[in-house]
CHARMM internal coordinates of N, CA and C (Angstrom, degrees):
IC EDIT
DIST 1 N 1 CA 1.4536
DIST 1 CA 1 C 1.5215
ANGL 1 N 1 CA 1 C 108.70
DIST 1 C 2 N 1.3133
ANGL 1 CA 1 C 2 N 123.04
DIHE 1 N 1 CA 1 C 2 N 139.40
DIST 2 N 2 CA 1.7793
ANGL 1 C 2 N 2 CA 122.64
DIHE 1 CA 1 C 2 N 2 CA 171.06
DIST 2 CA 2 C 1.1818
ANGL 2 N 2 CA 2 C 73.37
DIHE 1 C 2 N 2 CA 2 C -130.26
DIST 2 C 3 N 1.9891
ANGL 2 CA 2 C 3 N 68.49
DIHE 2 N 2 CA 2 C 3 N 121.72
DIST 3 N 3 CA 1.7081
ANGL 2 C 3 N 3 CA 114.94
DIHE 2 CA 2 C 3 N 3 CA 156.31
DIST 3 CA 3 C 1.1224
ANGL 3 N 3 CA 3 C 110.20
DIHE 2 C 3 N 3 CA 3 C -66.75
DIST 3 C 4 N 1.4923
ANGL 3 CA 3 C 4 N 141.65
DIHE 3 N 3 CA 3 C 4 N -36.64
DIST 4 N 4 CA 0.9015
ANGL 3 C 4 N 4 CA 140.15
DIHE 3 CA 3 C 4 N 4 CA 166.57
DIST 4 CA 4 C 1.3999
ANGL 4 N 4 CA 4 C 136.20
DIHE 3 C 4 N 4 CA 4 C -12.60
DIST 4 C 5 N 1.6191
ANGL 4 CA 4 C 5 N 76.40
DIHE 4 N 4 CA 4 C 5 N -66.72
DIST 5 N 5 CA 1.8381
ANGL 4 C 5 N 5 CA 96.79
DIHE 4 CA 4 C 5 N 5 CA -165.26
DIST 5 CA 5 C 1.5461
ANGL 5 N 5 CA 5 C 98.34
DIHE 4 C 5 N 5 CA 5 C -85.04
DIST 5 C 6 N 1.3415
ANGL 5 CA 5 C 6 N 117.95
DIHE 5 N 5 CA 5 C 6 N -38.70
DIST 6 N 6 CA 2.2533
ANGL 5 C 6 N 6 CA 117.85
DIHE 5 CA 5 C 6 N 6 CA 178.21
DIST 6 CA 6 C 1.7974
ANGL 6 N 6 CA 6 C 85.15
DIHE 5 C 6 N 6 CA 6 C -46.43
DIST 6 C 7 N 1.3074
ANGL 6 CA 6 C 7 N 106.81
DIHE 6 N 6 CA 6 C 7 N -53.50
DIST 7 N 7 CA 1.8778
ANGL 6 C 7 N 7 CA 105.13
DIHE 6 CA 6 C 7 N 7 CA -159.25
DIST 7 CA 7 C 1.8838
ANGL 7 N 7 CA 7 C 99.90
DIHE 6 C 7 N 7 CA 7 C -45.64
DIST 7 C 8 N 1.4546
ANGL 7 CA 7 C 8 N 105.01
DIHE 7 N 7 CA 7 C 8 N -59.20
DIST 8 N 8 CA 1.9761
ANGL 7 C 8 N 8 CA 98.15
DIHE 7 CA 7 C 8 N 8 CA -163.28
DIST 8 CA 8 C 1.5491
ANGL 8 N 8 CA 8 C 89.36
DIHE 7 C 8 N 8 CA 8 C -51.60
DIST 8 C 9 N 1.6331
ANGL 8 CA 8 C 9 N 118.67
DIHE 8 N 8 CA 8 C 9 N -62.08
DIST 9 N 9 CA 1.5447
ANGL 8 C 9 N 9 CA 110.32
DIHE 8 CA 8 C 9 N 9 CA 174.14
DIST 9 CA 9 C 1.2132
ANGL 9 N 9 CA 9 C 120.49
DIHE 8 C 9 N 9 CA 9 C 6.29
DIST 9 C 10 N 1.3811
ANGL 9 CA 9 C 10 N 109.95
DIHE 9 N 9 CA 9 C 10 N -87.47
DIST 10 N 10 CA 1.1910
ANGL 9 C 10 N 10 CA 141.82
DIHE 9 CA 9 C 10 N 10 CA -168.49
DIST 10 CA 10 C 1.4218
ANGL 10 N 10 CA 10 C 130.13
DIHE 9 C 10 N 10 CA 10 C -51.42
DIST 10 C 11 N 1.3244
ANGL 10 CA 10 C 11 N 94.03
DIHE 10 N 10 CA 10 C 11 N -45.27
DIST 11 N 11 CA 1.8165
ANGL 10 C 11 N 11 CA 117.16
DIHE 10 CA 10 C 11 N 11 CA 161.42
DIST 11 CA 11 C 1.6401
ANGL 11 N 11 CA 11 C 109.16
DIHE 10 C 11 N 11 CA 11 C -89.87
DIST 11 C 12 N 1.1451
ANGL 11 CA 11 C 12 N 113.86
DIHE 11 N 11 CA 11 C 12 N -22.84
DIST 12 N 12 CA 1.9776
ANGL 11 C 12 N 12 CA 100.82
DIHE 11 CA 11 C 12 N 12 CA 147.79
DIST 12 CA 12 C 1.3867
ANGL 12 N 12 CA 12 C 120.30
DIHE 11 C 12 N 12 CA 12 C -31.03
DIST 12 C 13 N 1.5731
ANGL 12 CA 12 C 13 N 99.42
DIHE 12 N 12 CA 12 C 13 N -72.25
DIST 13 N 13 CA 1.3461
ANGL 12 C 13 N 13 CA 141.61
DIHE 12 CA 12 C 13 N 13 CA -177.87
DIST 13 CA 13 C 1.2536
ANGL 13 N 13 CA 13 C 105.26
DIHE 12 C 13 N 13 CA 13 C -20.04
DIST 13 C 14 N 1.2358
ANGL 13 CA 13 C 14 N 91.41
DIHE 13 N 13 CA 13 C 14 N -67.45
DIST 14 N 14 CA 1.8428
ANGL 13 C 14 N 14 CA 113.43
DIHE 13 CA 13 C 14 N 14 CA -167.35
DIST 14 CA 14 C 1.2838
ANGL 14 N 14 CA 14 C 130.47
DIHE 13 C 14 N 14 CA 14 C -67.51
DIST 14 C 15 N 1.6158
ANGL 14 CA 14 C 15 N 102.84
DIHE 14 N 14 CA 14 C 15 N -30.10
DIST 15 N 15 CA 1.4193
ANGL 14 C 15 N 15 CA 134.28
DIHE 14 CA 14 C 15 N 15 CA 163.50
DIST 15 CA 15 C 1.7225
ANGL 15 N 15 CA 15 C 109.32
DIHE 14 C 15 N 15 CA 15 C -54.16
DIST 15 C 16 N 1.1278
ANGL 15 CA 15 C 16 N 121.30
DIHE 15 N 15 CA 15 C 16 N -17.88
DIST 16 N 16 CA 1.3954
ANGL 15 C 16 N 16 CA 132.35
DIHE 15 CA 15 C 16 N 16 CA -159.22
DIST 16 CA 16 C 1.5760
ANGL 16 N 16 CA 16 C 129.13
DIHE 15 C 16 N 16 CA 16 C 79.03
DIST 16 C 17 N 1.4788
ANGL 16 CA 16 C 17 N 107.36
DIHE 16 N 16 CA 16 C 17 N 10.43
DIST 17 N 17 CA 1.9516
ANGL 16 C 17 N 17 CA 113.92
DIHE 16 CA 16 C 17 N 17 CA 178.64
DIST 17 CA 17 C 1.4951
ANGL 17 N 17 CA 17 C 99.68
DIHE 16 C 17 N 17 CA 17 C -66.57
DIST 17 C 18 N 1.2459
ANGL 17 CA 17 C 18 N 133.75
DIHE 17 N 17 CA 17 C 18 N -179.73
DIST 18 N 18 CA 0.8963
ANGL 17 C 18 N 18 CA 156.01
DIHE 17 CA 17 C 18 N 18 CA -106.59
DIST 18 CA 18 C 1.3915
ANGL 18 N 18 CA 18 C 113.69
DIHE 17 C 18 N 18 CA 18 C 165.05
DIST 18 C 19 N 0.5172
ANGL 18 CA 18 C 19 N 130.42
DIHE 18 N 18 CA 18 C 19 N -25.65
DIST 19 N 19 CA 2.1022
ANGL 18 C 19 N 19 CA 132.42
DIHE 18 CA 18 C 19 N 19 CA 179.59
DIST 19 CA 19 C 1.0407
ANGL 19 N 19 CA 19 C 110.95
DIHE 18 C 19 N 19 CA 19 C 51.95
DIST 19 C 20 N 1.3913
ANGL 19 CA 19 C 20 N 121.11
DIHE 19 N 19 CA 19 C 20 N 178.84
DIST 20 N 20 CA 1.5764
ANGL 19 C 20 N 20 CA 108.96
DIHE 19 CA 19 C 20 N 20 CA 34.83
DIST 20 CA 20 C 1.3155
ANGL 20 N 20 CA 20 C 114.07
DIHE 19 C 20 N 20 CA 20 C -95.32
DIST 20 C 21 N 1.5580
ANGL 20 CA 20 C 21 N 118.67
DIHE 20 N 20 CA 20 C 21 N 158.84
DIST 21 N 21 CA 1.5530
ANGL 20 C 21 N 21 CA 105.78
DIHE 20 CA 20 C 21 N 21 CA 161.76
DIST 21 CA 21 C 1.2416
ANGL 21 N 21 CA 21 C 108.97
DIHE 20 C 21 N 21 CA 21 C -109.61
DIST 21 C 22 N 1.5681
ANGL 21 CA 21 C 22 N 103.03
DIHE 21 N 21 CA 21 C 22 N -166.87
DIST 22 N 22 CA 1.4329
ANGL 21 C 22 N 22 CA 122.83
DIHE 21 CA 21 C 22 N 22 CA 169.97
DIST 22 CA 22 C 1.4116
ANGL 22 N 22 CA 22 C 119.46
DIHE 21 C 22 N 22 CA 22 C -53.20
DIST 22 C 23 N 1.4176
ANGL 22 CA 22 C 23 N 143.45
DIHE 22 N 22 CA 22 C 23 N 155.14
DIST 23 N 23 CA 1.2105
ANGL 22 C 23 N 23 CA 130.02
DIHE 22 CA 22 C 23 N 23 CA 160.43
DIST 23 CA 23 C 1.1986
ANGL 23 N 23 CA 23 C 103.79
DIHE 22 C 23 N 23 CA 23 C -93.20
DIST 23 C 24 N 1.7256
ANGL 23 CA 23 C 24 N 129.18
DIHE 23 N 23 CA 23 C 24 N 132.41
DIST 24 N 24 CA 1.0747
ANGL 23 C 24 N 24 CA 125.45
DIHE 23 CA 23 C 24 N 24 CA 152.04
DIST 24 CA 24 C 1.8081
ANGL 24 N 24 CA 24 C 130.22
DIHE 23 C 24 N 24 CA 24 C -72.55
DIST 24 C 25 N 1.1771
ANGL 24 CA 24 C 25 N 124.17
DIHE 24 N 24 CA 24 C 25 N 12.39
DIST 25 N 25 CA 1.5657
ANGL 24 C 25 N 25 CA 135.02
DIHE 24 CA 24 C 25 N 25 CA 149.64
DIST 25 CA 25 C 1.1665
ANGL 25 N 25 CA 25 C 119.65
DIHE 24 C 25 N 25 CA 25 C -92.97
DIST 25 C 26 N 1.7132
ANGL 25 CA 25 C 26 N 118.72
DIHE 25 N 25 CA 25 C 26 N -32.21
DIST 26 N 26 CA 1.5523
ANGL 25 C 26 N 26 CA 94.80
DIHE 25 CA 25 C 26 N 26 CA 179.83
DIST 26 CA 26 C 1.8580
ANGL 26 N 26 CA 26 C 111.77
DIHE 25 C 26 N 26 CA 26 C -140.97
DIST 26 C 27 N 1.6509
ANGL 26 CA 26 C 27 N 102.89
DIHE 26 N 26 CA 26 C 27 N 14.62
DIST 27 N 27 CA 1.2350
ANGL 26 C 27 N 27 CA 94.71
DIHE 26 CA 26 C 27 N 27 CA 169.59
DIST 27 CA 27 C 1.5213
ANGL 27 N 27 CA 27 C 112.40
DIHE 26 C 27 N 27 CA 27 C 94.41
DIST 27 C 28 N 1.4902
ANGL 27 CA 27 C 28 N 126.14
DIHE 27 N 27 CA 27 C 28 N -21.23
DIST 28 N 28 CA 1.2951
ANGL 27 C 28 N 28 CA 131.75
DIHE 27 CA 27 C 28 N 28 CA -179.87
DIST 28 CA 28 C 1.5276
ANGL 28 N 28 CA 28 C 96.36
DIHE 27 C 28 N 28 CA 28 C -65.26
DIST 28 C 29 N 1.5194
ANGL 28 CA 28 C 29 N 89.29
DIHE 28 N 28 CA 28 C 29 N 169.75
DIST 29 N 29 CA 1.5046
ANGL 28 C 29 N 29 CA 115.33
DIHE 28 CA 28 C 29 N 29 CA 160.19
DIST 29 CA 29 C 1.2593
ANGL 29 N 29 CA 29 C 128.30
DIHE 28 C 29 N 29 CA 29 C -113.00
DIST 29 C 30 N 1.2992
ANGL 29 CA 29 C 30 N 124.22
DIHE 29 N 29 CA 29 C 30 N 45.24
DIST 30 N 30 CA 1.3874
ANGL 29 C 30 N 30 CA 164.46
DIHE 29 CA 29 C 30 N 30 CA -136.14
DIST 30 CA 30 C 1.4177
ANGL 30 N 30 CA 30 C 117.88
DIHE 29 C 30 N 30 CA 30 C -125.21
DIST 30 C 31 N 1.3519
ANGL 30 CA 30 C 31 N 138.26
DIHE 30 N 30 CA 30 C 31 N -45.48
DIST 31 N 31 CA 1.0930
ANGL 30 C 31 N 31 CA 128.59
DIHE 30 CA 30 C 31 N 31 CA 164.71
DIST 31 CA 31 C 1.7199
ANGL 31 N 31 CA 31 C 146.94
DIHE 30 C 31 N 31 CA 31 C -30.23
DIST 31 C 32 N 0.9595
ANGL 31 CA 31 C 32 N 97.91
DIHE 31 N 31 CA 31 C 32 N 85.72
DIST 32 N 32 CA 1.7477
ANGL 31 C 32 N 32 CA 113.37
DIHE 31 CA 31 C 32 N 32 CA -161.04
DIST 32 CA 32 C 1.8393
ANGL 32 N 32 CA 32 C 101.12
DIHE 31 C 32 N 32 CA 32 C -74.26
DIST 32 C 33 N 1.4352
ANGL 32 CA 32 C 33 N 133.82
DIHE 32 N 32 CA 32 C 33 N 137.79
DIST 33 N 33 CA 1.1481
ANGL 32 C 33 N 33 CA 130.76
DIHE 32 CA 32 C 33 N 33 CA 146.74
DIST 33 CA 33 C 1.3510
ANGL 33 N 33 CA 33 C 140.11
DIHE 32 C 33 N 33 CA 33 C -79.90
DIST 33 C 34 N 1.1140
ANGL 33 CA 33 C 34 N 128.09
DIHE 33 N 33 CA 33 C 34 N 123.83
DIST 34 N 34 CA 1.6722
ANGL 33 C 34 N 34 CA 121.99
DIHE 33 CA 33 C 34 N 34 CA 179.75
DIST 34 CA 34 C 1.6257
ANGL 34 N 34 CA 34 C 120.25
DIHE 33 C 34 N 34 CA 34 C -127.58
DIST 34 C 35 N 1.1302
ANGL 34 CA 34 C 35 N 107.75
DIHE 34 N 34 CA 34 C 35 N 132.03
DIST 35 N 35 CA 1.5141
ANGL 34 C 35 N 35 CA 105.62
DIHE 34 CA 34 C 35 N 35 CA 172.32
DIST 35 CA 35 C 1.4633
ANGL 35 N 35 CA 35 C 143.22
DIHE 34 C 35 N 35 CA 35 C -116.48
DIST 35 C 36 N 0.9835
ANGL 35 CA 35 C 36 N 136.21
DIHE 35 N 35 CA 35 C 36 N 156.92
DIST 36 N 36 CA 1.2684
ANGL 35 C 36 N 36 CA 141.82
DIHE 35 CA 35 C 36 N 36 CA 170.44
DIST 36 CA 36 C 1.0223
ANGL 36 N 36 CA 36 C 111.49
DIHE 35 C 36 N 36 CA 36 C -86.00
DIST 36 C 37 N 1.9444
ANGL 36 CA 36 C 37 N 121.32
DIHE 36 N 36 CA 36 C 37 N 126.33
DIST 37 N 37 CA 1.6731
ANGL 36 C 37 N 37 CA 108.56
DIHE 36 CA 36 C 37 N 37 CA 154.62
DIST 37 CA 37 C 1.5682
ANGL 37 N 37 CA 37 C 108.86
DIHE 36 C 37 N 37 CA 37 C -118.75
DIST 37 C 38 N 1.3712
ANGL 37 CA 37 C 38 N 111.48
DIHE 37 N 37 CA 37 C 38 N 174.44
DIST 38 N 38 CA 1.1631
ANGL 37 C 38 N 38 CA 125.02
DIHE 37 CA 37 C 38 N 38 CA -177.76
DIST 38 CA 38 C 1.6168
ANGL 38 N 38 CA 38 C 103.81
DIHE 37 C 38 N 38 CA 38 C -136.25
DIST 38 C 39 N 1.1095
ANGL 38 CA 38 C 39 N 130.44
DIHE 38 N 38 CA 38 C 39 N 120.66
DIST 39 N 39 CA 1.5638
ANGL 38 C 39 N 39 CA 126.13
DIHE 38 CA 38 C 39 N 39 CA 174.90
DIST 39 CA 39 C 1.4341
ANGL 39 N 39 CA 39 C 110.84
DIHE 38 C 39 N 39 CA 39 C 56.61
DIST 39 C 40 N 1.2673
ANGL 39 CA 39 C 40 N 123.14
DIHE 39 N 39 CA 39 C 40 N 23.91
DIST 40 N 40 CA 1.5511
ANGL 39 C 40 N 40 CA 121.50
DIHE 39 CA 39 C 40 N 40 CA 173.02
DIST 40 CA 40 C 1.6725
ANGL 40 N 40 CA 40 C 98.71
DIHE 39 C 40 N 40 CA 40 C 103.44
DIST 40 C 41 N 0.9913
ANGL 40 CA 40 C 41 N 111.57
DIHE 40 N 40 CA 40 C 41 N -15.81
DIST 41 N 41 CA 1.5170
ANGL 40 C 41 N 41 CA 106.42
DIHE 40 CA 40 C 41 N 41 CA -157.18
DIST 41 CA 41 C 1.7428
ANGL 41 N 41 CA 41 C 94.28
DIHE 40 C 41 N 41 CA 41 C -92.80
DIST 41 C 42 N 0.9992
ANGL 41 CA 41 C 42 N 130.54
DIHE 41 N 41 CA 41 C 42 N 166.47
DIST 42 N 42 CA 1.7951
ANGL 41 C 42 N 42 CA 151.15
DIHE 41 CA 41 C 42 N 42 CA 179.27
DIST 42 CA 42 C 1.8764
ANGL 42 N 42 CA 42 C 100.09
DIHE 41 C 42 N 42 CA 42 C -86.57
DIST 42 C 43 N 0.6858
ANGL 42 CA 42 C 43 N 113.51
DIHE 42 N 42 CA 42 C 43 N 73.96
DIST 43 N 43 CA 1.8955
ANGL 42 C 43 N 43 CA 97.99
DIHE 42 CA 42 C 43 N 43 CA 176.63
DIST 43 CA 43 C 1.5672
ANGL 43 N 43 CA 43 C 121.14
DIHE 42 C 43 N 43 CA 43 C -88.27
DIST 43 C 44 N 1.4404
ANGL 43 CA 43 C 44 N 109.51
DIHE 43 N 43 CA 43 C 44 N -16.47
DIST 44 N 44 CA 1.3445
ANGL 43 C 44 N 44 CA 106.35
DIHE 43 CA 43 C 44 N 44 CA 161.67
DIST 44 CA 44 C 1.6482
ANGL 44 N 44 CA 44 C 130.26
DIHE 43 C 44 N 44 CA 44 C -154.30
DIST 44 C 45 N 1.1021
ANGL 44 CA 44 C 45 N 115.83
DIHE 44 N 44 CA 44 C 45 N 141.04
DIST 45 N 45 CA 1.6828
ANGL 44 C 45 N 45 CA 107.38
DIHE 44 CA 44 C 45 N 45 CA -179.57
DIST 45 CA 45 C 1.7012
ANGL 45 N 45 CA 45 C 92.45
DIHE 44 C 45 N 45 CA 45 C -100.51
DIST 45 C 46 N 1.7330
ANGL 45 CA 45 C 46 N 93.70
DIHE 45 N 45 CA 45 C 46 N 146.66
DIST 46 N 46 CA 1.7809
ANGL 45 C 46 N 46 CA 112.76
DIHE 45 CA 45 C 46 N 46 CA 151.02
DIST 46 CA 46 C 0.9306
ANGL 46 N 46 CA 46 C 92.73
DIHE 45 C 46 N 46 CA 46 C -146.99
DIST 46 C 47 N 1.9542
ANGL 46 CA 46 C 47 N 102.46
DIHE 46 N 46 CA 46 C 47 N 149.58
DIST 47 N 47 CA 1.0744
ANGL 46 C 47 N 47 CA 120.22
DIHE 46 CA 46 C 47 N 47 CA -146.35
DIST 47 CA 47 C 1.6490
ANGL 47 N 47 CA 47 C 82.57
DIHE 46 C 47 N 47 CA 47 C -146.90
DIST 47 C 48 N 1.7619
ANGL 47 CA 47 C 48 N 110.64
DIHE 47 N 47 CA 47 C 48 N 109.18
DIST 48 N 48 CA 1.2791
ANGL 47 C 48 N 48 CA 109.15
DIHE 47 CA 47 C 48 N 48 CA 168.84
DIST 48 CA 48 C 1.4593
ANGL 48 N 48 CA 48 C 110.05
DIHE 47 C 48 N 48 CA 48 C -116.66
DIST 48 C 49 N 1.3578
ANGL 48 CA 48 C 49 N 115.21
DIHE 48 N 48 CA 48 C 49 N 150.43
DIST 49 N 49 CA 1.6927
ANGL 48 C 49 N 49 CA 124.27
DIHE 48 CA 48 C 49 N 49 CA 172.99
DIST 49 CA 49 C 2.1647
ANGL 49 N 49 CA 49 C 99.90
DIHE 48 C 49 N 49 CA 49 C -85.91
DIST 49 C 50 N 1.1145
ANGL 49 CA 49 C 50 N 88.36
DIHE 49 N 49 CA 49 C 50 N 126.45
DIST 50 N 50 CA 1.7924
ANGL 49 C 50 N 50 CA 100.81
DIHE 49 CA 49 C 50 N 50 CA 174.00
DIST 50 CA 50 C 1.2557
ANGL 50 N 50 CA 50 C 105.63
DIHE 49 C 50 N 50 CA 50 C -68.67
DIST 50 C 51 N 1.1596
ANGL 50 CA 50 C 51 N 135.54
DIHE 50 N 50 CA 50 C 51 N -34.97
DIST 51 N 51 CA 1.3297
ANGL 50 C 51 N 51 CA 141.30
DIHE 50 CA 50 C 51 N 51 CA -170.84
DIST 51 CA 51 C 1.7341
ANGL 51 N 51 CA 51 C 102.89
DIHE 50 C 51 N 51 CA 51 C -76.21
DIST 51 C 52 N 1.1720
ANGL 51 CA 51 C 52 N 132.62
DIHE 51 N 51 CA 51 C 52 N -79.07
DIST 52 N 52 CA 1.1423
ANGL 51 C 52 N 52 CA 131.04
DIHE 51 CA 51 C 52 N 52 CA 166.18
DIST 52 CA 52 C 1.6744
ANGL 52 N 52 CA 52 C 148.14
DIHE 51 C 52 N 52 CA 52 C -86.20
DIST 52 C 53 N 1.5299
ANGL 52 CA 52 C 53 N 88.85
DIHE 52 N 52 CA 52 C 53 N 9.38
DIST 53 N 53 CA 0.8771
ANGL 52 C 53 N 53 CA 121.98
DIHE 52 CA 52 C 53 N 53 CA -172.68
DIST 53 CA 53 C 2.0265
ANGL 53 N 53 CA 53 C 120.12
DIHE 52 C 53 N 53 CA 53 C 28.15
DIST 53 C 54 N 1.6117
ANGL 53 CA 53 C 54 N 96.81
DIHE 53 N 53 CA 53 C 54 N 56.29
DIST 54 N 54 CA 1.3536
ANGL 53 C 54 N 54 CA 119.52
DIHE 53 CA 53 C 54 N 54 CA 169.05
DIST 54 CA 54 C 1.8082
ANGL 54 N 54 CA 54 C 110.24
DIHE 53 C 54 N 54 CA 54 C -80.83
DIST 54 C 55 N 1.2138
ANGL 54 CA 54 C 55 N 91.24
DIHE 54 N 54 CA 54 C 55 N 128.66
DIST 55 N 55 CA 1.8812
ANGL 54 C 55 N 55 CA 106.71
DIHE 54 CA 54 C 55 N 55 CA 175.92
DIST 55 CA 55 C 0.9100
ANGL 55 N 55 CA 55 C 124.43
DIHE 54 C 55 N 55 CA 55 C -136.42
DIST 55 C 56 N 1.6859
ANGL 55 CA 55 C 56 N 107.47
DIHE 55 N 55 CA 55 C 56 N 157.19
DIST 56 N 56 CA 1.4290
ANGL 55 C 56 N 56 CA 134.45
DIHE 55 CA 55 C 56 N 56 CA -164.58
DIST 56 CA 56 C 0.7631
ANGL 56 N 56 CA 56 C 124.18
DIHE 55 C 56 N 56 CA 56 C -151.04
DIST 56 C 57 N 1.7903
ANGL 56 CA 56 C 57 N 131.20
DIHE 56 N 56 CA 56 C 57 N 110.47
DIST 57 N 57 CA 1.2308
ANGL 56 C 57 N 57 CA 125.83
DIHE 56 CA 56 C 57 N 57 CA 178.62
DIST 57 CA 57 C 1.0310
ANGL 57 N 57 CA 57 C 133.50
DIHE 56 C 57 N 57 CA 57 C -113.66
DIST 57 C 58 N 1.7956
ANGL 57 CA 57 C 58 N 125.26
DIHE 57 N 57 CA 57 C 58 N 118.54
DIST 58 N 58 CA 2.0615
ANGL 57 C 58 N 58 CA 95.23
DIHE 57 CA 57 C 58 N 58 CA -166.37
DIST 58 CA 58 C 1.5915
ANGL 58 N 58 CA 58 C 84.10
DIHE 57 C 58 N 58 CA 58 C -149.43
DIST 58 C 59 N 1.3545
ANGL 58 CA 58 C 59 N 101.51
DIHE 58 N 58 CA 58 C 59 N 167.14
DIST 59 N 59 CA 1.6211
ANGL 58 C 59 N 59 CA 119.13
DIHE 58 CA 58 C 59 N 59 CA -169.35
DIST 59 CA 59 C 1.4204
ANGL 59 N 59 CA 59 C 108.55
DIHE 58 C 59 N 59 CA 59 C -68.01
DIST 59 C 60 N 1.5059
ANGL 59 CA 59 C 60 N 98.15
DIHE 59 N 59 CA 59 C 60 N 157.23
DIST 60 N 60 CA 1.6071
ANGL 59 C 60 N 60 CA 106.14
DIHE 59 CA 59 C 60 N 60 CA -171.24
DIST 60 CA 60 C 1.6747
ANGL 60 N 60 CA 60 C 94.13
DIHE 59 C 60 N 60 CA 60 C -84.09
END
COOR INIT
IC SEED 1 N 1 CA 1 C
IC BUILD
């Protein structure tokens, strides 16, 4: 896994993009975003690839 590449992910994420991206495990273009809210607010992104179904979950 590169942390690396989940990290820009992640700070995509946060940025407000939308994807999909690349998977960094298998190279697809597969990476779907999903979130959690709490009181209206975003409290968490996971970020799974459809293809390999590699995940990541970290706070908004």
């Amino acid at each position: 896994m590169s942390d690396d590449e989940w990290d820009h992910i992640i700070r995509s994420a946060r940025q407000g993009e939308s994807g999909p991206w690349t998977c960094p495990e298998c190279d697809e273009y597969t990476v779907e975003l999903g979130q959690r809210f709490e009181q209206g607010q975003v409290v968490e992104h996971t970020l799974m690839c459809l293809a390999c179904e590699a995940e990541v979950v970290a706070p908004a």
